[in-house]
KELOKE-577815 format. One record per residue (C-alpha): x, y, z; residue number from 1. Coordinates in steps of 0.02 Angstrom, whole numbers, plus 32768, in hexadecimal, padded with zeros to 4 digits. Example, Ala and Ser with C-alpha at 12.3 -4.5 7.8 and 13.67 -1.06 7.14 Angstrom:
{site {8267,7F1F,8186},1}
{site {82AC,7FCB,8165},2}
END
This chain:
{site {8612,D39E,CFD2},1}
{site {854E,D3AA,CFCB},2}
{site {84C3,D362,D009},3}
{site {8513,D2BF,CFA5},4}
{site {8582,D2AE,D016},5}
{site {864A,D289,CFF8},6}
{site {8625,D215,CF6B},7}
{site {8632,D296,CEFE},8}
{site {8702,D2BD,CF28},9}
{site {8726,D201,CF0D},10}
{site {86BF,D13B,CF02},11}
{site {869A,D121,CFC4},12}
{site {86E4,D084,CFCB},13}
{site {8787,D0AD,CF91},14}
{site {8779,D13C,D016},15}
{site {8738,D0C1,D0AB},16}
{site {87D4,D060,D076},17}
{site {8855,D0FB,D08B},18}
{site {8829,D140,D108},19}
{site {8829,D07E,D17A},20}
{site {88DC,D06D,D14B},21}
{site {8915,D12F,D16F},22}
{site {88A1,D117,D21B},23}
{site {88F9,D080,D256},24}
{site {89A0,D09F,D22A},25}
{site {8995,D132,D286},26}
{site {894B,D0D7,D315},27}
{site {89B3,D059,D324},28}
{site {8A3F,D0F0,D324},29}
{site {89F4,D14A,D3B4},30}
{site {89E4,D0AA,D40F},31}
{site {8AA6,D09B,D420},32}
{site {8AAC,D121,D490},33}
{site {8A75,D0A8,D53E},34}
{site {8A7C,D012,D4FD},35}
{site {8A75,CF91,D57E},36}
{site {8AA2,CECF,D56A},37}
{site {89F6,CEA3,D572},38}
{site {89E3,CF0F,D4D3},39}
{site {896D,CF85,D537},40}
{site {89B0,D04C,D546},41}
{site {89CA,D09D,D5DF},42}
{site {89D9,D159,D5C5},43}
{site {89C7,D1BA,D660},44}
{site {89BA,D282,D670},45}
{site {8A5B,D2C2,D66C},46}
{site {8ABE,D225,D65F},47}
{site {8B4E,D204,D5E1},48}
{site {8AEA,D1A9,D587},49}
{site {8A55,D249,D578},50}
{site {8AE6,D2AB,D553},51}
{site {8B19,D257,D4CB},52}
{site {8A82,D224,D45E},53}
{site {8A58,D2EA,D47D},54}
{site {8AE8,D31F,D438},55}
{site {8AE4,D291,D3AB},56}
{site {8A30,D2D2,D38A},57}
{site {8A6F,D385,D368},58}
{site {8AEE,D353,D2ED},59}
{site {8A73,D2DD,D292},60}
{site {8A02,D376,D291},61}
{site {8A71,D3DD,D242},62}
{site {8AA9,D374,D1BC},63}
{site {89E3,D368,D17B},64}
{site {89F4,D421,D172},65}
{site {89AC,D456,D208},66}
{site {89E2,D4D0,D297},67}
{site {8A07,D485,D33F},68}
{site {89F4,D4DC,D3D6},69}
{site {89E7,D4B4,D49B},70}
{site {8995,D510,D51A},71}
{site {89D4,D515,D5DD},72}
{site {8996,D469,D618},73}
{site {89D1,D400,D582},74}
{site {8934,D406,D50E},75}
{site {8978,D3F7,D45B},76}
{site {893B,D43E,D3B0},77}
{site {893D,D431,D310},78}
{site {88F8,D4C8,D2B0},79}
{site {88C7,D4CC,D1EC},80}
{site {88A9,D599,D1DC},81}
{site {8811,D5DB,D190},82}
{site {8802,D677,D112},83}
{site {876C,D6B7,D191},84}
{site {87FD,D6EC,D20E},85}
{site {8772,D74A,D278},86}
{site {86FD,D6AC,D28E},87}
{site {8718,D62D,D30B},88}
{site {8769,D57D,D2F3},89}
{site {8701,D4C2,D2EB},90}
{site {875A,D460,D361},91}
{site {877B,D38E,D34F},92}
{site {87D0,D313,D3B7},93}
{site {87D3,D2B0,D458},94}
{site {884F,D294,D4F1},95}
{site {8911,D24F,D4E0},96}
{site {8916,D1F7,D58E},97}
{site {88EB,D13F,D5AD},98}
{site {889D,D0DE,D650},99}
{site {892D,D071,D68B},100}
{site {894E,CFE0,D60F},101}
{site {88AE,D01F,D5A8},102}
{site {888F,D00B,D4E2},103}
{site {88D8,D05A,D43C},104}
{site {882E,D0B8,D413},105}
{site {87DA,D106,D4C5},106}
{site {8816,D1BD,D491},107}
{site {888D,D198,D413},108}
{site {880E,D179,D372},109}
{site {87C9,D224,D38F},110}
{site {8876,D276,D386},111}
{site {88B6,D214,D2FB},112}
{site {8804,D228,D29C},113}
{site {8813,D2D9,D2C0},114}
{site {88BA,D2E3,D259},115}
{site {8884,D26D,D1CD},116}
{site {87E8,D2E7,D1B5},117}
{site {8848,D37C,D195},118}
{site {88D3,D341,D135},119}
{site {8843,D2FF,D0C2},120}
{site {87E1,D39D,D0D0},121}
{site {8883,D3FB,D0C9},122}
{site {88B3,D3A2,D016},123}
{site {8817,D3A2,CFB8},124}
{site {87C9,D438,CFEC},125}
{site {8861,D4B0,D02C},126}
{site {8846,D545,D0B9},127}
{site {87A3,D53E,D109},128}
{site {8743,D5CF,D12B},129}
{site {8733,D5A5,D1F0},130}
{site {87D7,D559,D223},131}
{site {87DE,D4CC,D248},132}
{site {883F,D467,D2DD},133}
{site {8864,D3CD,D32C},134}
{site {888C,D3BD,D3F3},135}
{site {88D0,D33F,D445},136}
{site {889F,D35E,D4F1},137}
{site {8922,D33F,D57E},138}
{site {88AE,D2D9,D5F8},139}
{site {87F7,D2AB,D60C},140}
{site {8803,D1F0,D668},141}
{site {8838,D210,D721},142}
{site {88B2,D195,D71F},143}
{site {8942,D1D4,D75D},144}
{site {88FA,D265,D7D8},145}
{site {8857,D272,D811},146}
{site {880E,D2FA,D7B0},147}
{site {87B8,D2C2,D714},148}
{site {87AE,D341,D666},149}
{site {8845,D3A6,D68E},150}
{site {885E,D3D1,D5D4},151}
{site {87B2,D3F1,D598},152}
{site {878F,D444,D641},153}
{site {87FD,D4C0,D64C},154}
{site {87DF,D4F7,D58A},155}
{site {8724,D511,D5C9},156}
{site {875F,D572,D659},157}
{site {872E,D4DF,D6DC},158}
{site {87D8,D4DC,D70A},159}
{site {8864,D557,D733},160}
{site {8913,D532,D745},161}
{site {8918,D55C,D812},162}
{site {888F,D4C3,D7FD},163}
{site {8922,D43C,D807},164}
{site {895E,D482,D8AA},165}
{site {894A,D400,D937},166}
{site {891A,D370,D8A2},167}
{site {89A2,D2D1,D89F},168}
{site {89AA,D226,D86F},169}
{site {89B8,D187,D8BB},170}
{site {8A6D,D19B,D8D8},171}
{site {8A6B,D24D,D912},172}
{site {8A90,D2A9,D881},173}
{site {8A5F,D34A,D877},174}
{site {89DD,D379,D7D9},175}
{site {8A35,D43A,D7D4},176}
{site {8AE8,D3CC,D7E5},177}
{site {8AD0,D348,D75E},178}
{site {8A76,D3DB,D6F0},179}
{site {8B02,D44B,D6FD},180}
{site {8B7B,D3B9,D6F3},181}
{site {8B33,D39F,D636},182}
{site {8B43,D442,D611},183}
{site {8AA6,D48E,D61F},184}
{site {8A3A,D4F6,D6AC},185}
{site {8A6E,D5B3,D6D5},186}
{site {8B18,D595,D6DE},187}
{site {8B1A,D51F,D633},188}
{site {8BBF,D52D,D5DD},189}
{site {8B92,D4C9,D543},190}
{site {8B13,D468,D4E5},191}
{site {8B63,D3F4,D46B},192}
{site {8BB6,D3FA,D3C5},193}
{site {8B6D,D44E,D339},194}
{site {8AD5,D49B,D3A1},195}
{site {8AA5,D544,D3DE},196}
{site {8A88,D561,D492},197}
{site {8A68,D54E,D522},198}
{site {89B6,D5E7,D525},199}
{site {8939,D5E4,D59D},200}
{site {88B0,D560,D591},201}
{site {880D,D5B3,D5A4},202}
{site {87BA,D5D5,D4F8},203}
{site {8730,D637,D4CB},204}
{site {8756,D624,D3FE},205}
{site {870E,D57D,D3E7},206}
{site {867D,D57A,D36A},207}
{site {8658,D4C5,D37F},208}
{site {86AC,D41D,D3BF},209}
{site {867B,D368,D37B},210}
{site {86CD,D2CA,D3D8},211}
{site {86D3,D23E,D373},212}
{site {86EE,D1A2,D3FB},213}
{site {86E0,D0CC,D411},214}
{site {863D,D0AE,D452},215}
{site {8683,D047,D4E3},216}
{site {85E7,CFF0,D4E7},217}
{site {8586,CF6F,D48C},218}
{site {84F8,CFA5,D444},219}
{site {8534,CFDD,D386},220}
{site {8589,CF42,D380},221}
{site {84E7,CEE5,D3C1},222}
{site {846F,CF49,D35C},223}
{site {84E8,CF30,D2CD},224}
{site {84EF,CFF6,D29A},225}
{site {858B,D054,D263},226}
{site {8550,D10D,D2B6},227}
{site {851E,D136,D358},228}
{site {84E6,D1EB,D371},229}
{site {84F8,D22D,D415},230}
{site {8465,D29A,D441},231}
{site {849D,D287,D52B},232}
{site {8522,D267,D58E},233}
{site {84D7,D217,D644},234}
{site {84F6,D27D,D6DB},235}
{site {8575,D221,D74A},236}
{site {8572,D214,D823},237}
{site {8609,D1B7,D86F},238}
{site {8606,D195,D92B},239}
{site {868D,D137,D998},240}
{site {8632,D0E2,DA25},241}
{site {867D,D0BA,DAD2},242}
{site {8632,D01F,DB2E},243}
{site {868D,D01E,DBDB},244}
{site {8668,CF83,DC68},245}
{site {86DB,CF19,DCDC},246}
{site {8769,CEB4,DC91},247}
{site {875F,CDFA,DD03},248}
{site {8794,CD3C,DD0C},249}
{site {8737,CCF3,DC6E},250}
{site {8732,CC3C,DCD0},251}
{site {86EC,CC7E,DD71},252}
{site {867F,CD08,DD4F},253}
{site {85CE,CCDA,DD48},254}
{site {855E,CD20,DCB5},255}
{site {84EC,CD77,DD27},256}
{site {8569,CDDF,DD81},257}
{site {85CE,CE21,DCE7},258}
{site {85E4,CEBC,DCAA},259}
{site {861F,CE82,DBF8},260}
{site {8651,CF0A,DB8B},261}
{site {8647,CEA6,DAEF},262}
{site {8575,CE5D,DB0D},263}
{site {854B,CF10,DB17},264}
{site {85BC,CF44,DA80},265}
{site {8571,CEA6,DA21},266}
{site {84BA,CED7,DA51},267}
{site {84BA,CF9B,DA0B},268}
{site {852B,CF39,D95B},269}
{site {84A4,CEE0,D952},270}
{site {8408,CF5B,D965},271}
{site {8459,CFC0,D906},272}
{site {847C,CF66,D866},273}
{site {83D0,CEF2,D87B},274}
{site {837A,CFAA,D88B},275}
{site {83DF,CFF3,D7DF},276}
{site {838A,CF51,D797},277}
{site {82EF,CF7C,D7B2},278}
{site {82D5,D026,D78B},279}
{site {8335,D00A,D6F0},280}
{site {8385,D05E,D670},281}
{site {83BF,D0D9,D64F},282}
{site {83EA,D0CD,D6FB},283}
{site {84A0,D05F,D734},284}
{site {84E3,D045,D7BF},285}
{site {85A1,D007,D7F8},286}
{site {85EC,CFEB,D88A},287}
{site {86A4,CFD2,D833},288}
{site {8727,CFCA,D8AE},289}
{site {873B,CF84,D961},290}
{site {87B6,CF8D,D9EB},291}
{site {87AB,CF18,DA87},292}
{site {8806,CF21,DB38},293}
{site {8858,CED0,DB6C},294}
{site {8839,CE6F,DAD2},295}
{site {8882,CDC3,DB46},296}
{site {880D,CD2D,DB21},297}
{site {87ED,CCF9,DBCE},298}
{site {87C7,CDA9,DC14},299}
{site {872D,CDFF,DC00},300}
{site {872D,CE94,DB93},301}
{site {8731,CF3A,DC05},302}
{site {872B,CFA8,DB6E},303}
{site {86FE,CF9E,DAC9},304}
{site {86E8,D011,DA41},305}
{site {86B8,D01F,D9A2},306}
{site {867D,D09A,D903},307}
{site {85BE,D0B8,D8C8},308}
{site {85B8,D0FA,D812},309}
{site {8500,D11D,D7E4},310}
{site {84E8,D164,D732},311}
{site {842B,D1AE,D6D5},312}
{site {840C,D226,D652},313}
{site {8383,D268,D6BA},314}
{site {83DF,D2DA,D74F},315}
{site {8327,D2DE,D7CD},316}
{site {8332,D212,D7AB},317}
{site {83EF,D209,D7CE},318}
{site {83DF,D281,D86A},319}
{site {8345,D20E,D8AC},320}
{site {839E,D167,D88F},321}
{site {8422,D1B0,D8E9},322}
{site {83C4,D1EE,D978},323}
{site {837C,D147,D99D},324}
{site {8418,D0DE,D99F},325}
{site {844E,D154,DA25},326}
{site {83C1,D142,DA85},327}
{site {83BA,D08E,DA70},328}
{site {848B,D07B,DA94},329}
{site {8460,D0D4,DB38},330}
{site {83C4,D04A,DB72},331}
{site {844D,CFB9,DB53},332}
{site {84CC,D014,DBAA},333}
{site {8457,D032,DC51},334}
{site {841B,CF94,DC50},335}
{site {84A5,CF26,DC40},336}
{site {84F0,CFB8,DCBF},337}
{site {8588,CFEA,DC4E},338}
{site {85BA,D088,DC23},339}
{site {85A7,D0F0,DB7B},340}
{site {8606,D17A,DB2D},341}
{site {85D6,D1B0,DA74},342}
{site {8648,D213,DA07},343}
{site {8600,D257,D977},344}
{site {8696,D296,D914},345}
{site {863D,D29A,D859},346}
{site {85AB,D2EF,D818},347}
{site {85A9,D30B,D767},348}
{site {84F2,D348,D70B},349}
{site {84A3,D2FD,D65E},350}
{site {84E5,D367,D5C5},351}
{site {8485,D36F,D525},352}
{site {84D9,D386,D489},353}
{site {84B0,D40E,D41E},354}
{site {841B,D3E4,D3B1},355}
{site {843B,D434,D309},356}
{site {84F1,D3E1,D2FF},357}
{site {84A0,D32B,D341},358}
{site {8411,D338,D2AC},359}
{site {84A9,D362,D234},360}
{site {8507,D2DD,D255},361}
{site {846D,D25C,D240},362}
{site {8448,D2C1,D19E},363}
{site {84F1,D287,D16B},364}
{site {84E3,D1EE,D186},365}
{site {8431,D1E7,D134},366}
{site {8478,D210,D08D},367}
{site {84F9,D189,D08D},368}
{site {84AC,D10E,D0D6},369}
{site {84FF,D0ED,D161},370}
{site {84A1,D080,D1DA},371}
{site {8486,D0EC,D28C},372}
{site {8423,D123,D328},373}
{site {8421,D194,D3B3},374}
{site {845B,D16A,D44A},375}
{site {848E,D1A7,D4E8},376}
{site {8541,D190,D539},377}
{site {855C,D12D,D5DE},378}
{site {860E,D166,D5E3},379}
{site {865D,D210,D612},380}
{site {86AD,D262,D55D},381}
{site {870B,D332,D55A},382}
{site {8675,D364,D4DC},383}
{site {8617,D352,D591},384}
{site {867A,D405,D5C5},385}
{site {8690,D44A,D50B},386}
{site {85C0,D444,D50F},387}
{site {85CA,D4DC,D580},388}
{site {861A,D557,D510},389}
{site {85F3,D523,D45E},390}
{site {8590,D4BB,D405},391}
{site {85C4,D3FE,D410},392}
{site {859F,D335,D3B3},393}
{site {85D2,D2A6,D3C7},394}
{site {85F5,D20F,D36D},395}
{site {85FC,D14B,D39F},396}
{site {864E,D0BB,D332},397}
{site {863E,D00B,D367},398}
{site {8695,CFB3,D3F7},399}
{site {86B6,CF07,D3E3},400}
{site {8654,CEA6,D473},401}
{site {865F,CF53,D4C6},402}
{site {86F3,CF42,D507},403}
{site {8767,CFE8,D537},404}
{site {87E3,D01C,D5B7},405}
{site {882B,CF6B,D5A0},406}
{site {88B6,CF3C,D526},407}
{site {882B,CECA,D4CF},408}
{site {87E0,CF7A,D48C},409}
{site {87D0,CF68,D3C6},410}
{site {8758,CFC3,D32B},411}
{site {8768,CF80,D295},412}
{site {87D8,CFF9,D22A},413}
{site {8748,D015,D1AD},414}
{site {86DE,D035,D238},415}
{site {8746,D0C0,D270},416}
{site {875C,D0F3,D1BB},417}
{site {8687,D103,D1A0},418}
{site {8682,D17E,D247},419}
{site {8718,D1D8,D204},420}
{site {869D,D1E3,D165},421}
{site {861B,D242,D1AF},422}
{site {8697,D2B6,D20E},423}
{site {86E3,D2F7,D18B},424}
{site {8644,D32D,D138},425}
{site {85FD,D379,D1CC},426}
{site {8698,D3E7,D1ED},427}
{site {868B,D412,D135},428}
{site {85EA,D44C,D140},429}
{site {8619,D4B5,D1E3},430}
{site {86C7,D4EB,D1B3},431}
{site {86C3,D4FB,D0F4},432}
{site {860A,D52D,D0FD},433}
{site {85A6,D5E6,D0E5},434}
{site {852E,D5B6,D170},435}
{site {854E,D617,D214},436}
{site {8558,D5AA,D2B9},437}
END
């Protein structure tokens, strides 16, 4: 595999063609594990369902000839051994868990890419020099507790295990309970059939980690390109805000003498998003979930609250945006004389992705052709945290109509089959390579 590219192993299109049919088949497998009526997936940290695609996973990674293991919170992988024993491993893959009711490819592609590329790499080219592995990673959504990048984060260290004290769901469970209930955390009793485990998570051994990944946006599909090349990943503030007034008769209160929850609630939506407008992008702005009390459609709202997501590539613009809204909540607070409480419960910074590994993969796709452009990621992804202790790319495929964390979700399987393309030569030329990372 030279600078030709993998046209010289076998014709490209027979390859393109191959690889589509191994990559949804083995989709459309995974997606069994959660499958709701609606033909969404649901696979929440921990659940039965998490349990058992992880432990399907490790038997389908053994059977391409590669070495499961699991670590102490439920990350999985799948290791192809190099003859450089001393040297570090490149790293692939994305996250097994789902958003409630979500899509067959958010996550999923970059695990099941991940195996198709080194069972190919694995057949035609044998050992490696670096080894090479695939990880599913146990959680990186939020869905079921609130703590987002459990997997990823506690291989970079972000996390430790006495982390998912006081952390439970919407019911109550426990994070440490469920955890130790699938048989993982420092008391783990098992890790699945076939696999190794459970070891700590932290790693310091990683030479380099590429996530291949849906775009879960619009513009590949709009541009009409079949790469995108992830050079950022925006930095991310969440807020829950806390409009508090008088709950009252909705006949006989008059306008003037309210104090209406909701018309100060609607005023700072409203700057807000008309303000994310005009400063433009890369800035966004959401406010994506609302609760009203007593919610009763003849009584005046006495609370209401409701989420601010604000998202730039540029941390001094994100932190300034974010300063004003505050100040600018507070003025319609006073003056409609309501009060205002401000959580800010999420503050995540812009992360780069390493240059020399971004340049290689638009290199590859260069030589064969492949239509593509940088771009940056509005979206949260676990090569966010591996960017702190190795080297890390990314890789976008289409989304149809952008459309993710929704059963509607869908690539094309040749799609899917062109990214898997140019990540199998980039981890050849990083794992099979004499170049030093």
């Amino acid at each position: 595999m030279s600078s030709s590219g993998l046209g010289i192993i076998e014709e490209r299109g027979a390859l393109i063609s191959s690889l589509a049919e191994d990559l949804e088949q083995l989709l459309e497998w995974l997606s069994g594990y959660g499958k709701q009526e609606s033909g969404g997936v649901t696979r929440l940290l921990y659940s039965e369902a998490w349990k058992e695609a992880q432990q399907a996973l490790a038997e389908r990674m053994r059977v391409s000839g590669l070495v499961p293991s699991f670590d102490q919170v439920g990350n999985l992988y799948g290791r192809l051994e190099g003859t450089g024993v001393a040297l570090s491993s490149i790293l692939t893959g994305s996250h097994v868990d789902t958003v409630k009711n979500g899509g067959l490819y958010d996550g999923a592609f970059g695990i099941a890419a991940g195996i198709v590329a080194l069972d190919y790499l694995k057949k035609h080219f044998g050992a490696p020099r670096r080894s090479l592995e695939v990880v599913s990673f146990c959680e990186e959504e939020g869905s079921r507790f609130p703590i987002a990048y459990w997997g990823s984060g506690s291989v970079t260290g972000r996390f430790k295990l006495e982390d998912a004290a006081g952390v439970a769901d919407m019911d109550g469970v426990r994070l440490e309970d469920a955890m130790r209930q699938a048989g993982f955390g420092a008391e783990g009793s098992h890790a699945g059939r076939g696999a190794a485990g459970p070891s700590k998570a932290e790693r310091r051994d990683i030479a380099a980690f590429v996530e291949i990944h849906v775009e879960q946006g619009i513009v590949l599909e709009r541009e009409q390109l079949q790469i995108g090349v992830v050079e950022a990943i925006v930095g991310q503030q969440r807020y829950t805000v806390t409009v508090t007034g008088e709950a009252n008769h909705a006949g006989t209160t008059p306008m003037v003498w309210r104090k209406d929850a909701m018309r100060g609630a609607s005023k700072m939506i409203n700057w807000l998003l008309d303000a994310a407008a005009q400063q433009g992008a890369p800035l966004v702005a959401t406010a994506g979930y609302m609760e009203v009390r007593p919610n009763v459609t003849n009584v005046i709202p006495r609370e209401v609250a409701f989420t601010v997501d604000v998202r730039h590539t540029d941390e001094r613009a994100l932190e300034l945006f974010c300063s004003r809204f505050r100040c600018c909540f507070e003025e319609i607070a006073a003056s409609l004389g309501l009060g205002l409480h401000i959580k800010h419960w999420m503050d995540t910074s812009p992360v780069y992705m390493d240059e020399q590994l971004t340049r290689q993969v638009e290199q590859i796709c260069e030589r064969n052709g492949i239509a593509h452009r940088r771009m940056v990621s509005g979206a949260g992804h676990d090569v966010q945290e591996l960017q702190s202790i190795c080297p890390s790319a990314m890789i976008f495929v289409p989304s149809r109509a952008g459309i993710s964390h929704s059963p509607l979700e869908h690539t094309d399987s040749l799609q899917l089959a062109e990214g898997t393309v140019v990540l199998i030569e980039l981890l050849y030329q990083l794992a099979y390579g004499e170049g030093s990372l």
